[in-house]
matplotlib code that plots the C-alpha trace (Angstrom):
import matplotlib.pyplot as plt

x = [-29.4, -28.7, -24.8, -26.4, -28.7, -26.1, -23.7, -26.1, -27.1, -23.9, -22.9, -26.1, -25.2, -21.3, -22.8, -25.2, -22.4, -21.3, -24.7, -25.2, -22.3, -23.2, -26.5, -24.6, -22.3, -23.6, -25.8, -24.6, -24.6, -24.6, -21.8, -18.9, -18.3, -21.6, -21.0, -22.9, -26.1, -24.6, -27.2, -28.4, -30.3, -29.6, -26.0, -24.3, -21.0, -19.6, -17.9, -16.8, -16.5, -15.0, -10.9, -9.1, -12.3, -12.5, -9.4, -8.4, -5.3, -5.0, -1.7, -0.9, 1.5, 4.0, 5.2, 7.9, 4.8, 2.1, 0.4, -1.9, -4.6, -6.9, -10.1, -13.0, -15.0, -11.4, -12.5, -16.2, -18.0, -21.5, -22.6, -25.0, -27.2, -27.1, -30.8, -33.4, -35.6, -39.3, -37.4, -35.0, -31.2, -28.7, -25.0, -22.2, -18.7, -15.7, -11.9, -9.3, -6.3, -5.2, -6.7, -5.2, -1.7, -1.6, -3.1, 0.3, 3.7, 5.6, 3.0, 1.2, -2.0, -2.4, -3.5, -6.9, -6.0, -5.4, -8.5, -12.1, -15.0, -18.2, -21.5, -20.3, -23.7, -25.6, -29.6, -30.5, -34.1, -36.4, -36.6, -33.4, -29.8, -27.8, -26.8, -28.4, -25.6, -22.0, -19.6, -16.5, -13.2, -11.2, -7.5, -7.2, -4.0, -2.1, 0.9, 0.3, -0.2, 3.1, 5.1, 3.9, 6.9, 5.7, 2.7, -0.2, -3.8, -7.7, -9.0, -13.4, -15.0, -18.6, -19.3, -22.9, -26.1, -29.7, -33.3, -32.3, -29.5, -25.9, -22.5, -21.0, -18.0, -16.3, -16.2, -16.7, -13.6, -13.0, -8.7, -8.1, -4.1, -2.4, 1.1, 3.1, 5.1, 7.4, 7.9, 8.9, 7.1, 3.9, 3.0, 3.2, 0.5, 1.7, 0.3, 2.8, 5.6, 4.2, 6.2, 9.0, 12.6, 13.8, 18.2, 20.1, 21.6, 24.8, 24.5, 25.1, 26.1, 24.3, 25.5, 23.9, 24.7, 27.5, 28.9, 28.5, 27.9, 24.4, 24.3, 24.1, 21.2, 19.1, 19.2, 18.5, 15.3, 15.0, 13.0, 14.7, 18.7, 17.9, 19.3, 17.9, 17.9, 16.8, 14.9, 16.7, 19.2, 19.8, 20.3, 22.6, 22.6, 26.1, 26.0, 28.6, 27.6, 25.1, 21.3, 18.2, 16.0, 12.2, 11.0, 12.3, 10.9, 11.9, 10.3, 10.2, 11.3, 9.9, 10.6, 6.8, 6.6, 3.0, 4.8, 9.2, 8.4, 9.6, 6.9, 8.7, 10.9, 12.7, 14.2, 17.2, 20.0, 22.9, 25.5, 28.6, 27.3, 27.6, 24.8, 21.5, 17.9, 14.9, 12.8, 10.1, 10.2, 10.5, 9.8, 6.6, 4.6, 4.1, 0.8, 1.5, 1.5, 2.2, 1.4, 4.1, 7.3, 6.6, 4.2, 6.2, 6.7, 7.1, 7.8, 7.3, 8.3, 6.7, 10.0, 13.7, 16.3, 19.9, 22.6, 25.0, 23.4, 20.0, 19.8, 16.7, 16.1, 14.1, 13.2, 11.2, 8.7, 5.5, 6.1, 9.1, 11.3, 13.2, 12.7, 13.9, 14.4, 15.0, 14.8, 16.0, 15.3, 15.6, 13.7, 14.4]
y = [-7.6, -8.9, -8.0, -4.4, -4.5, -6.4, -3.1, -0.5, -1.9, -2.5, 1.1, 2.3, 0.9, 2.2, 5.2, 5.2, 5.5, 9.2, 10.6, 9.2, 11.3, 14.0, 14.3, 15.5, 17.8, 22.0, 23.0, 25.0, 28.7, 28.2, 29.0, 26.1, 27.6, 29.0, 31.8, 32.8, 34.8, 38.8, 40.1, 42.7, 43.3, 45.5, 45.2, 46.4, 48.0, 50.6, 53.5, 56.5, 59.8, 61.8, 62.0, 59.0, 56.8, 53.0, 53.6, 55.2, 56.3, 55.9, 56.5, 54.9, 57.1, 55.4, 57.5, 56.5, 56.9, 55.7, 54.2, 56.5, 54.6, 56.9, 57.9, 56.2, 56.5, 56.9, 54.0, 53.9, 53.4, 52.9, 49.7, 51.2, 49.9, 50.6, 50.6, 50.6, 47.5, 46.8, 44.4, 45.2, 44.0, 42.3, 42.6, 41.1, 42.1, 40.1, 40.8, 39.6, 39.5, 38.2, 41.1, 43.2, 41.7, 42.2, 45.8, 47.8, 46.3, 47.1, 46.4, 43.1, 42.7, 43.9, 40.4, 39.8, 40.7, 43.8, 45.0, 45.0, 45.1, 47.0, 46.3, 43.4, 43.1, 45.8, 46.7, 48.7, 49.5, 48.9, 51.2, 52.9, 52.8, 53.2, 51.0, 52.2, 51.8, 52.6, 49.9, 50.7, 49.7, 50.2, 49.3, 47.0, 48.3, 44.9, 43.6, 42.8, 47.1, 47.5, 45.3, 46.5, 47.5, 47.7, 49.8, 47.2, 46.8, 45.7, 45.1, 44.3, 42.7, 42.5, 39.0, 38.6, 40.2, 38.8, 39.8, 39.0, 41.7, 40.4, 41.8, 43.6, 42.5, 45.8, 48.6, 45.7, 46.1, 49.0, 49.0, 51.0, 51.1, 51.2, 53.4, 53.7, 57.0, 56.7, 60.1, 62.0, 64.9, 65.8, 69.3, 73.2, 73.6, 76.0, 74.7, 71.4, 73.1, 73.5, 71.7, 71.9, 74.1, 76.3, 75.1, 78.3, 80.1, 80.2, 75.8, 76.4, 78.6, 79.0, 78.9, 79.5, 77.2, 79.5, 79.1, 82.8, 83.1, 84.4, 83.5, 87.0, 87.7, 84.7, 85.2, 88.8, 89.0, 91.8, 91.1, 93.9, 91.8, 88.6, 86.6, 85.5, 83.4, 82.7, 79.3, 76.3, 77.4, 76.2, 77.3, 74.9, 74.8, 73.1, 72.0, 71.9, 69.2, 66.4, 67.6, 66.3, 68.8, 68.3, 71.3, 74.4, 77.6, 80.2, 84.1, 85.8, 88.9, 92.2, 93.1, 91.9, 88.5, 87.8, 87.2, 86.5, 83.8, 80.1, 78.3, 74.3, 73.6, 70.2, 69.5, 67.4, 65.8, 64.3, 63.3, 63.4, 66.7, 63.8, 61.8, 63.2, 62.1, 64.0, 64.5, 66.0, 63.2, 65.2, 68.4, 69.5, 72.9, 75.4, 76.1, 79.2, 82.3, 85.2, 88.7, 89.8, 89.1, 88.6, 85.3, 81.9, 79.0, 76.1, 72.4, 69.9, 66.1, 63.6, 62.5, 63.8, 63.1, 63.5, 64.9, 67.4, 69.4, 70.4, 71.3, 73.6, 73.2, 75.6, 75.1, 78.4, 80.9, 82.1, 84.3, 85.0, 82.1, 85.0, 83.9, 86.0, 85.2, 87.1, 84.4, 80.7, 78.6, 74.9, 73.2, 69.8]
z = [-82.6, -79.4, -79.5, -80.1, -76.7, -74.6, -75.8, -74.8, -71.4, -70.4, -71.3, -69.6, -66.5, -66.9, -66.5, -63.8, -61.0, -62.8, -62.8, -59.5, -58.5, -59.8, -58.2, -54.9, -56.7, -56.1, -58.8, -61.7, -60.6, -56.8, -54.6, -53.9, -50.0, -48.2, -46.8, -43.2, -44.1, -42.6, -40.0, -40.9, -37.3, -34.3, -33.0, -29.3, -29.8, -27.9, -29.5, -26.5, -28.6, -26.3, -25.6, -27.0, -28.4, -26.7, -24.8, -21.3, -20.5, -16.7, -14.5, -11.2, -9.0, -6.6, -4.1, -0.6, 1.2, -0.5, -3.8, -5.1, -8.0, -10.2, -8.7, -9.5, -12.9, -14.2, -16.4, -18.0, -21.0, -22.2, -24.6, -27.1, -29.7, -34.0, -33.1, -30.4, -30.0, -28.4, -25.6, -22.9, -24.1, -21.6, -22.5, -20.6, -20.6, -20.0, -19.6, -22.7, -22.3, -25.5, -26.8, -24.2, -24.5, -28.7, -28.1, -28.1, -28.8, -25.7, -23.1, -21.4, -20.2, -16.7, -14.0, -13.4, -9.6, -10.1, -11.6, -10.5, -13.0, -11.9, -13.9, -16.2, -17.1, -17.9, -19.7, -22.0, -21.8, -24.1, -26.7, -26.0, -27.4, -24.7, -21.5, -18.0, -16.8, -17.6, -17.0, -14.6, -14.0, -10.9, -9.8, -6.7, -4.5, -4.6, -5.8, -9.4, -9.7, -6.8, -8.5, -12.4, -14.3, -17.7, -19.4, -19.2, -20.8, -19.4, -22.6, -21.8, -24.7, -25.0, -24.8, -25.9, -25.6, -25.5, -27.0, -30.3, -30.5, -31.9, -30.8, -33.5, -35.0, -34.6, -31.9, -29.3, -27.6, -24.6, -23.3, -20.4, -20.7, -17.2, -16.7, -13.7, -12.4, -9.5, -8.1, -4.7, -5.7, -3.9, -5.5, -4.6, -2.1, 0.4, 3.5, 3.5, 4.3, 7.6, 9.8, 7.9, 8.8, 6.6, 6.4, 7.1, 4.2, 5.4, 5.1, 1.2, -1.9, -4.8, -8.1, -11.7, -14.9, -15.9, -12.4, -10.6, -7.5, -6.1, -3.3, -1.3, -3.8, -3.5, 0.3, 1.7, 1.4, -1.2, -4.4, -6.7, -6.1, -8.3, -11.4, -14.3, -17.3, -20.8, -21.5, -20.3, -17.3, -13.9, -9.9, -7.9, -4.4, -2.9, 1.1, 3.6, 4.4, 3.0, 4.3, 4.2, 1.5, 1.7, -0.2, -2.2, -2.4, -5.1, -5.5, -8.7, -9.8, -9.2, -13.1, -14.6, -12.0, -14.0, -17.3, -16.5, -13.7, -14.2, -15.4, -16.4, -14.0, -12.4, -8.6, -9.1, -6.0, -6.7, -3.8, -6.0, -8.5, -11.9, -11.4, -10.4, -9.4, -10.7, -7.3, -9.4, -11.9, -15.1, -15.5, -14.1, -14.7, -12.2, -11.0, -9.2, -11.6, -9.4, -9.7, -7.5, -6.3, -2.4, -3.4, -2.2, -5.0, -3.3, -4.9, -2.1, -1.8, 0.3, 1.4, 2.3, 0.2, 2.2, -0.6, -1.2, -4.4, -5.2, -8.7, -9.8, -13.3, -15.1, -19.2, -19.4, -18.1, -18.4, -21.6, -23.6, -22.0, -19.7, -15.7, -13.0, -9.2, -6.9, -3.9, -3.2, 0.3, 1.1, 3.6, 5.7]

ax = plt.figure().add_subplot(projection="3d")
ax.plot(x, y, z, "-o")
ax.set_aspect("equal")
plt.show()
């Protein structure tokens, strides 16, 4: 009898160190990993429905005289809530830029210093589901946007918000993505060639993309004598003598000038007549639609360019890709 008990006790307290154990083990049915409990509560997110969603597109224009940055309000949004609450909400937004530089493959988020963020904090009232405010982004004219080679990024996050509202873990993100165009090209108002002298025909010839001469018509002053083309064709002027062009004016036909005018055009120079420099920076489309052949169209840079050929380049007209013009003059 007492080998029996001596057996059972000491195989009693063999097992008291596995049922210890087990009491810490989870209980049968309950989950090995917790997960964190979703909330379920009023979030901030923001979520711009107009033009591109949470993203601005903004360009920065460098020209030789002067660095022109996108007006203001170019970059705003609003935070909202997924539902209004009895307390006034503060958000505050902040800039990533890990975000900003994983946004778009290519591009790199833009220095702090050259960006200013207005409203980083903003309410919403209570009650209401939208900021009182619009957080704004502006451009600072500095060197990290002068010397920006690359497409860059803002990318402001909502940070946190208070009165018991939670950021949500989408839509919390706003990118304002930043390009730069270098250009001479000012536009085609008429006024800037004031001030300006118009280079003497007999200082060049002009010839078309198949290489006549028109000259004599481009330059006497009568609308009916002109040329034309269908689509993509060109007008070359050739100097004596490399001159400094500032502007060039073309008039259109008298045959329907509302509809067989050149509507995408480009301004080239070249020195040697190989390699050429768009002065308009692309193709750019005209503004000026005229009704008759006695109206000016005038593409103006901010600068002179000294060469020996202008090239104007036009891709197509108004309607039905035939462009007529009857007129050609160059200005210093």
């Amino acid at each position: 009898m007492k080998s029996i008990i001596t057996k059972s006790t000491l195989l009693l307290l063999a097992a008291l160190p596995l049922f210890t154990a087990c009491q810490d083990e989870p209980e049968v049915g309950s989950t090995l990993y917790p997960t964190e409990q979703e909330n379920y509560g009023p979030k901030a997110y923001i979520n711009e429905i107009g033009g591109a969603g949470n993203e601005a597109a903004v360009e920065v224009v460098q020209t030789p005289v002067a660095l022109m940055l996108p007006e203001e309000g170019s970059i705003s949004f609003r935070v909202k809530l997924t539902a209004p609450v009895d307390n006034d909400v503060t958000v505050n937004i902040v800039a990533d830029t890990e975000k900003a530089a994983a946004y778009k493959s290519g591009c790199e988020a833009l220095p702090a210093a050259g960006f200013q963020i207005k409203n980083a904090q903003v309410r919403i009232p209570a009650g209401e589901m939208v900021s009182a405010e619009a957080v704004e982004v502006s451009l600072v004219d500095g060197d990290a946007i002068r010397n920006l080679e690359n497409t860059s990024v803002i990318a402001l996050t909502l940070s946190d918000a208070t009165g018991g509202v939670a950021v949500g873990k989408n839509n919390n993100t706003y990118y304002a993505v930043v390009s730069k165009k270098v250009t001479n090209y000012k536009g085609q108002n008429v006024a800037d060639l004031e001030g300006r002298t118009q280079i003497p025909y007999d200082s060049y010839t002009v010839t078309d993309d198949y290489g006549d001469d028109y000259t004599a018509e481009l330059s006497d002053g009568d609308n009916s004598t002109d040329c034309y083309g269908y689509y993509e064709f060109y007008l070359m002027a050739t100097f004596t003598n490399p001159t400094p062009v500032s502007a060039l004016v073309f008039h259109a036909g008298t045959y329907y000038p509302y509809y067989y005018t050149p509507k995408i055009v480009e301004v080239l120079t070249s020195n040697d007549g190989e390699e050429w420099t768009s002065q308009t920076g692309g193709t750019v489309t005209s503004t000026i639609r005229p009704s008759s052949a006695t109206t000016p169209i005038p593409f103006v840079l901010y600068s002179p360019i000294t060469c020996k050929y202008v090239k104007f380049r036009v891709e197509n007209s108004f309607s039905w890709g035939y462009s007529y013009v009857s007129e050609l003059k160059l200005y210093q």
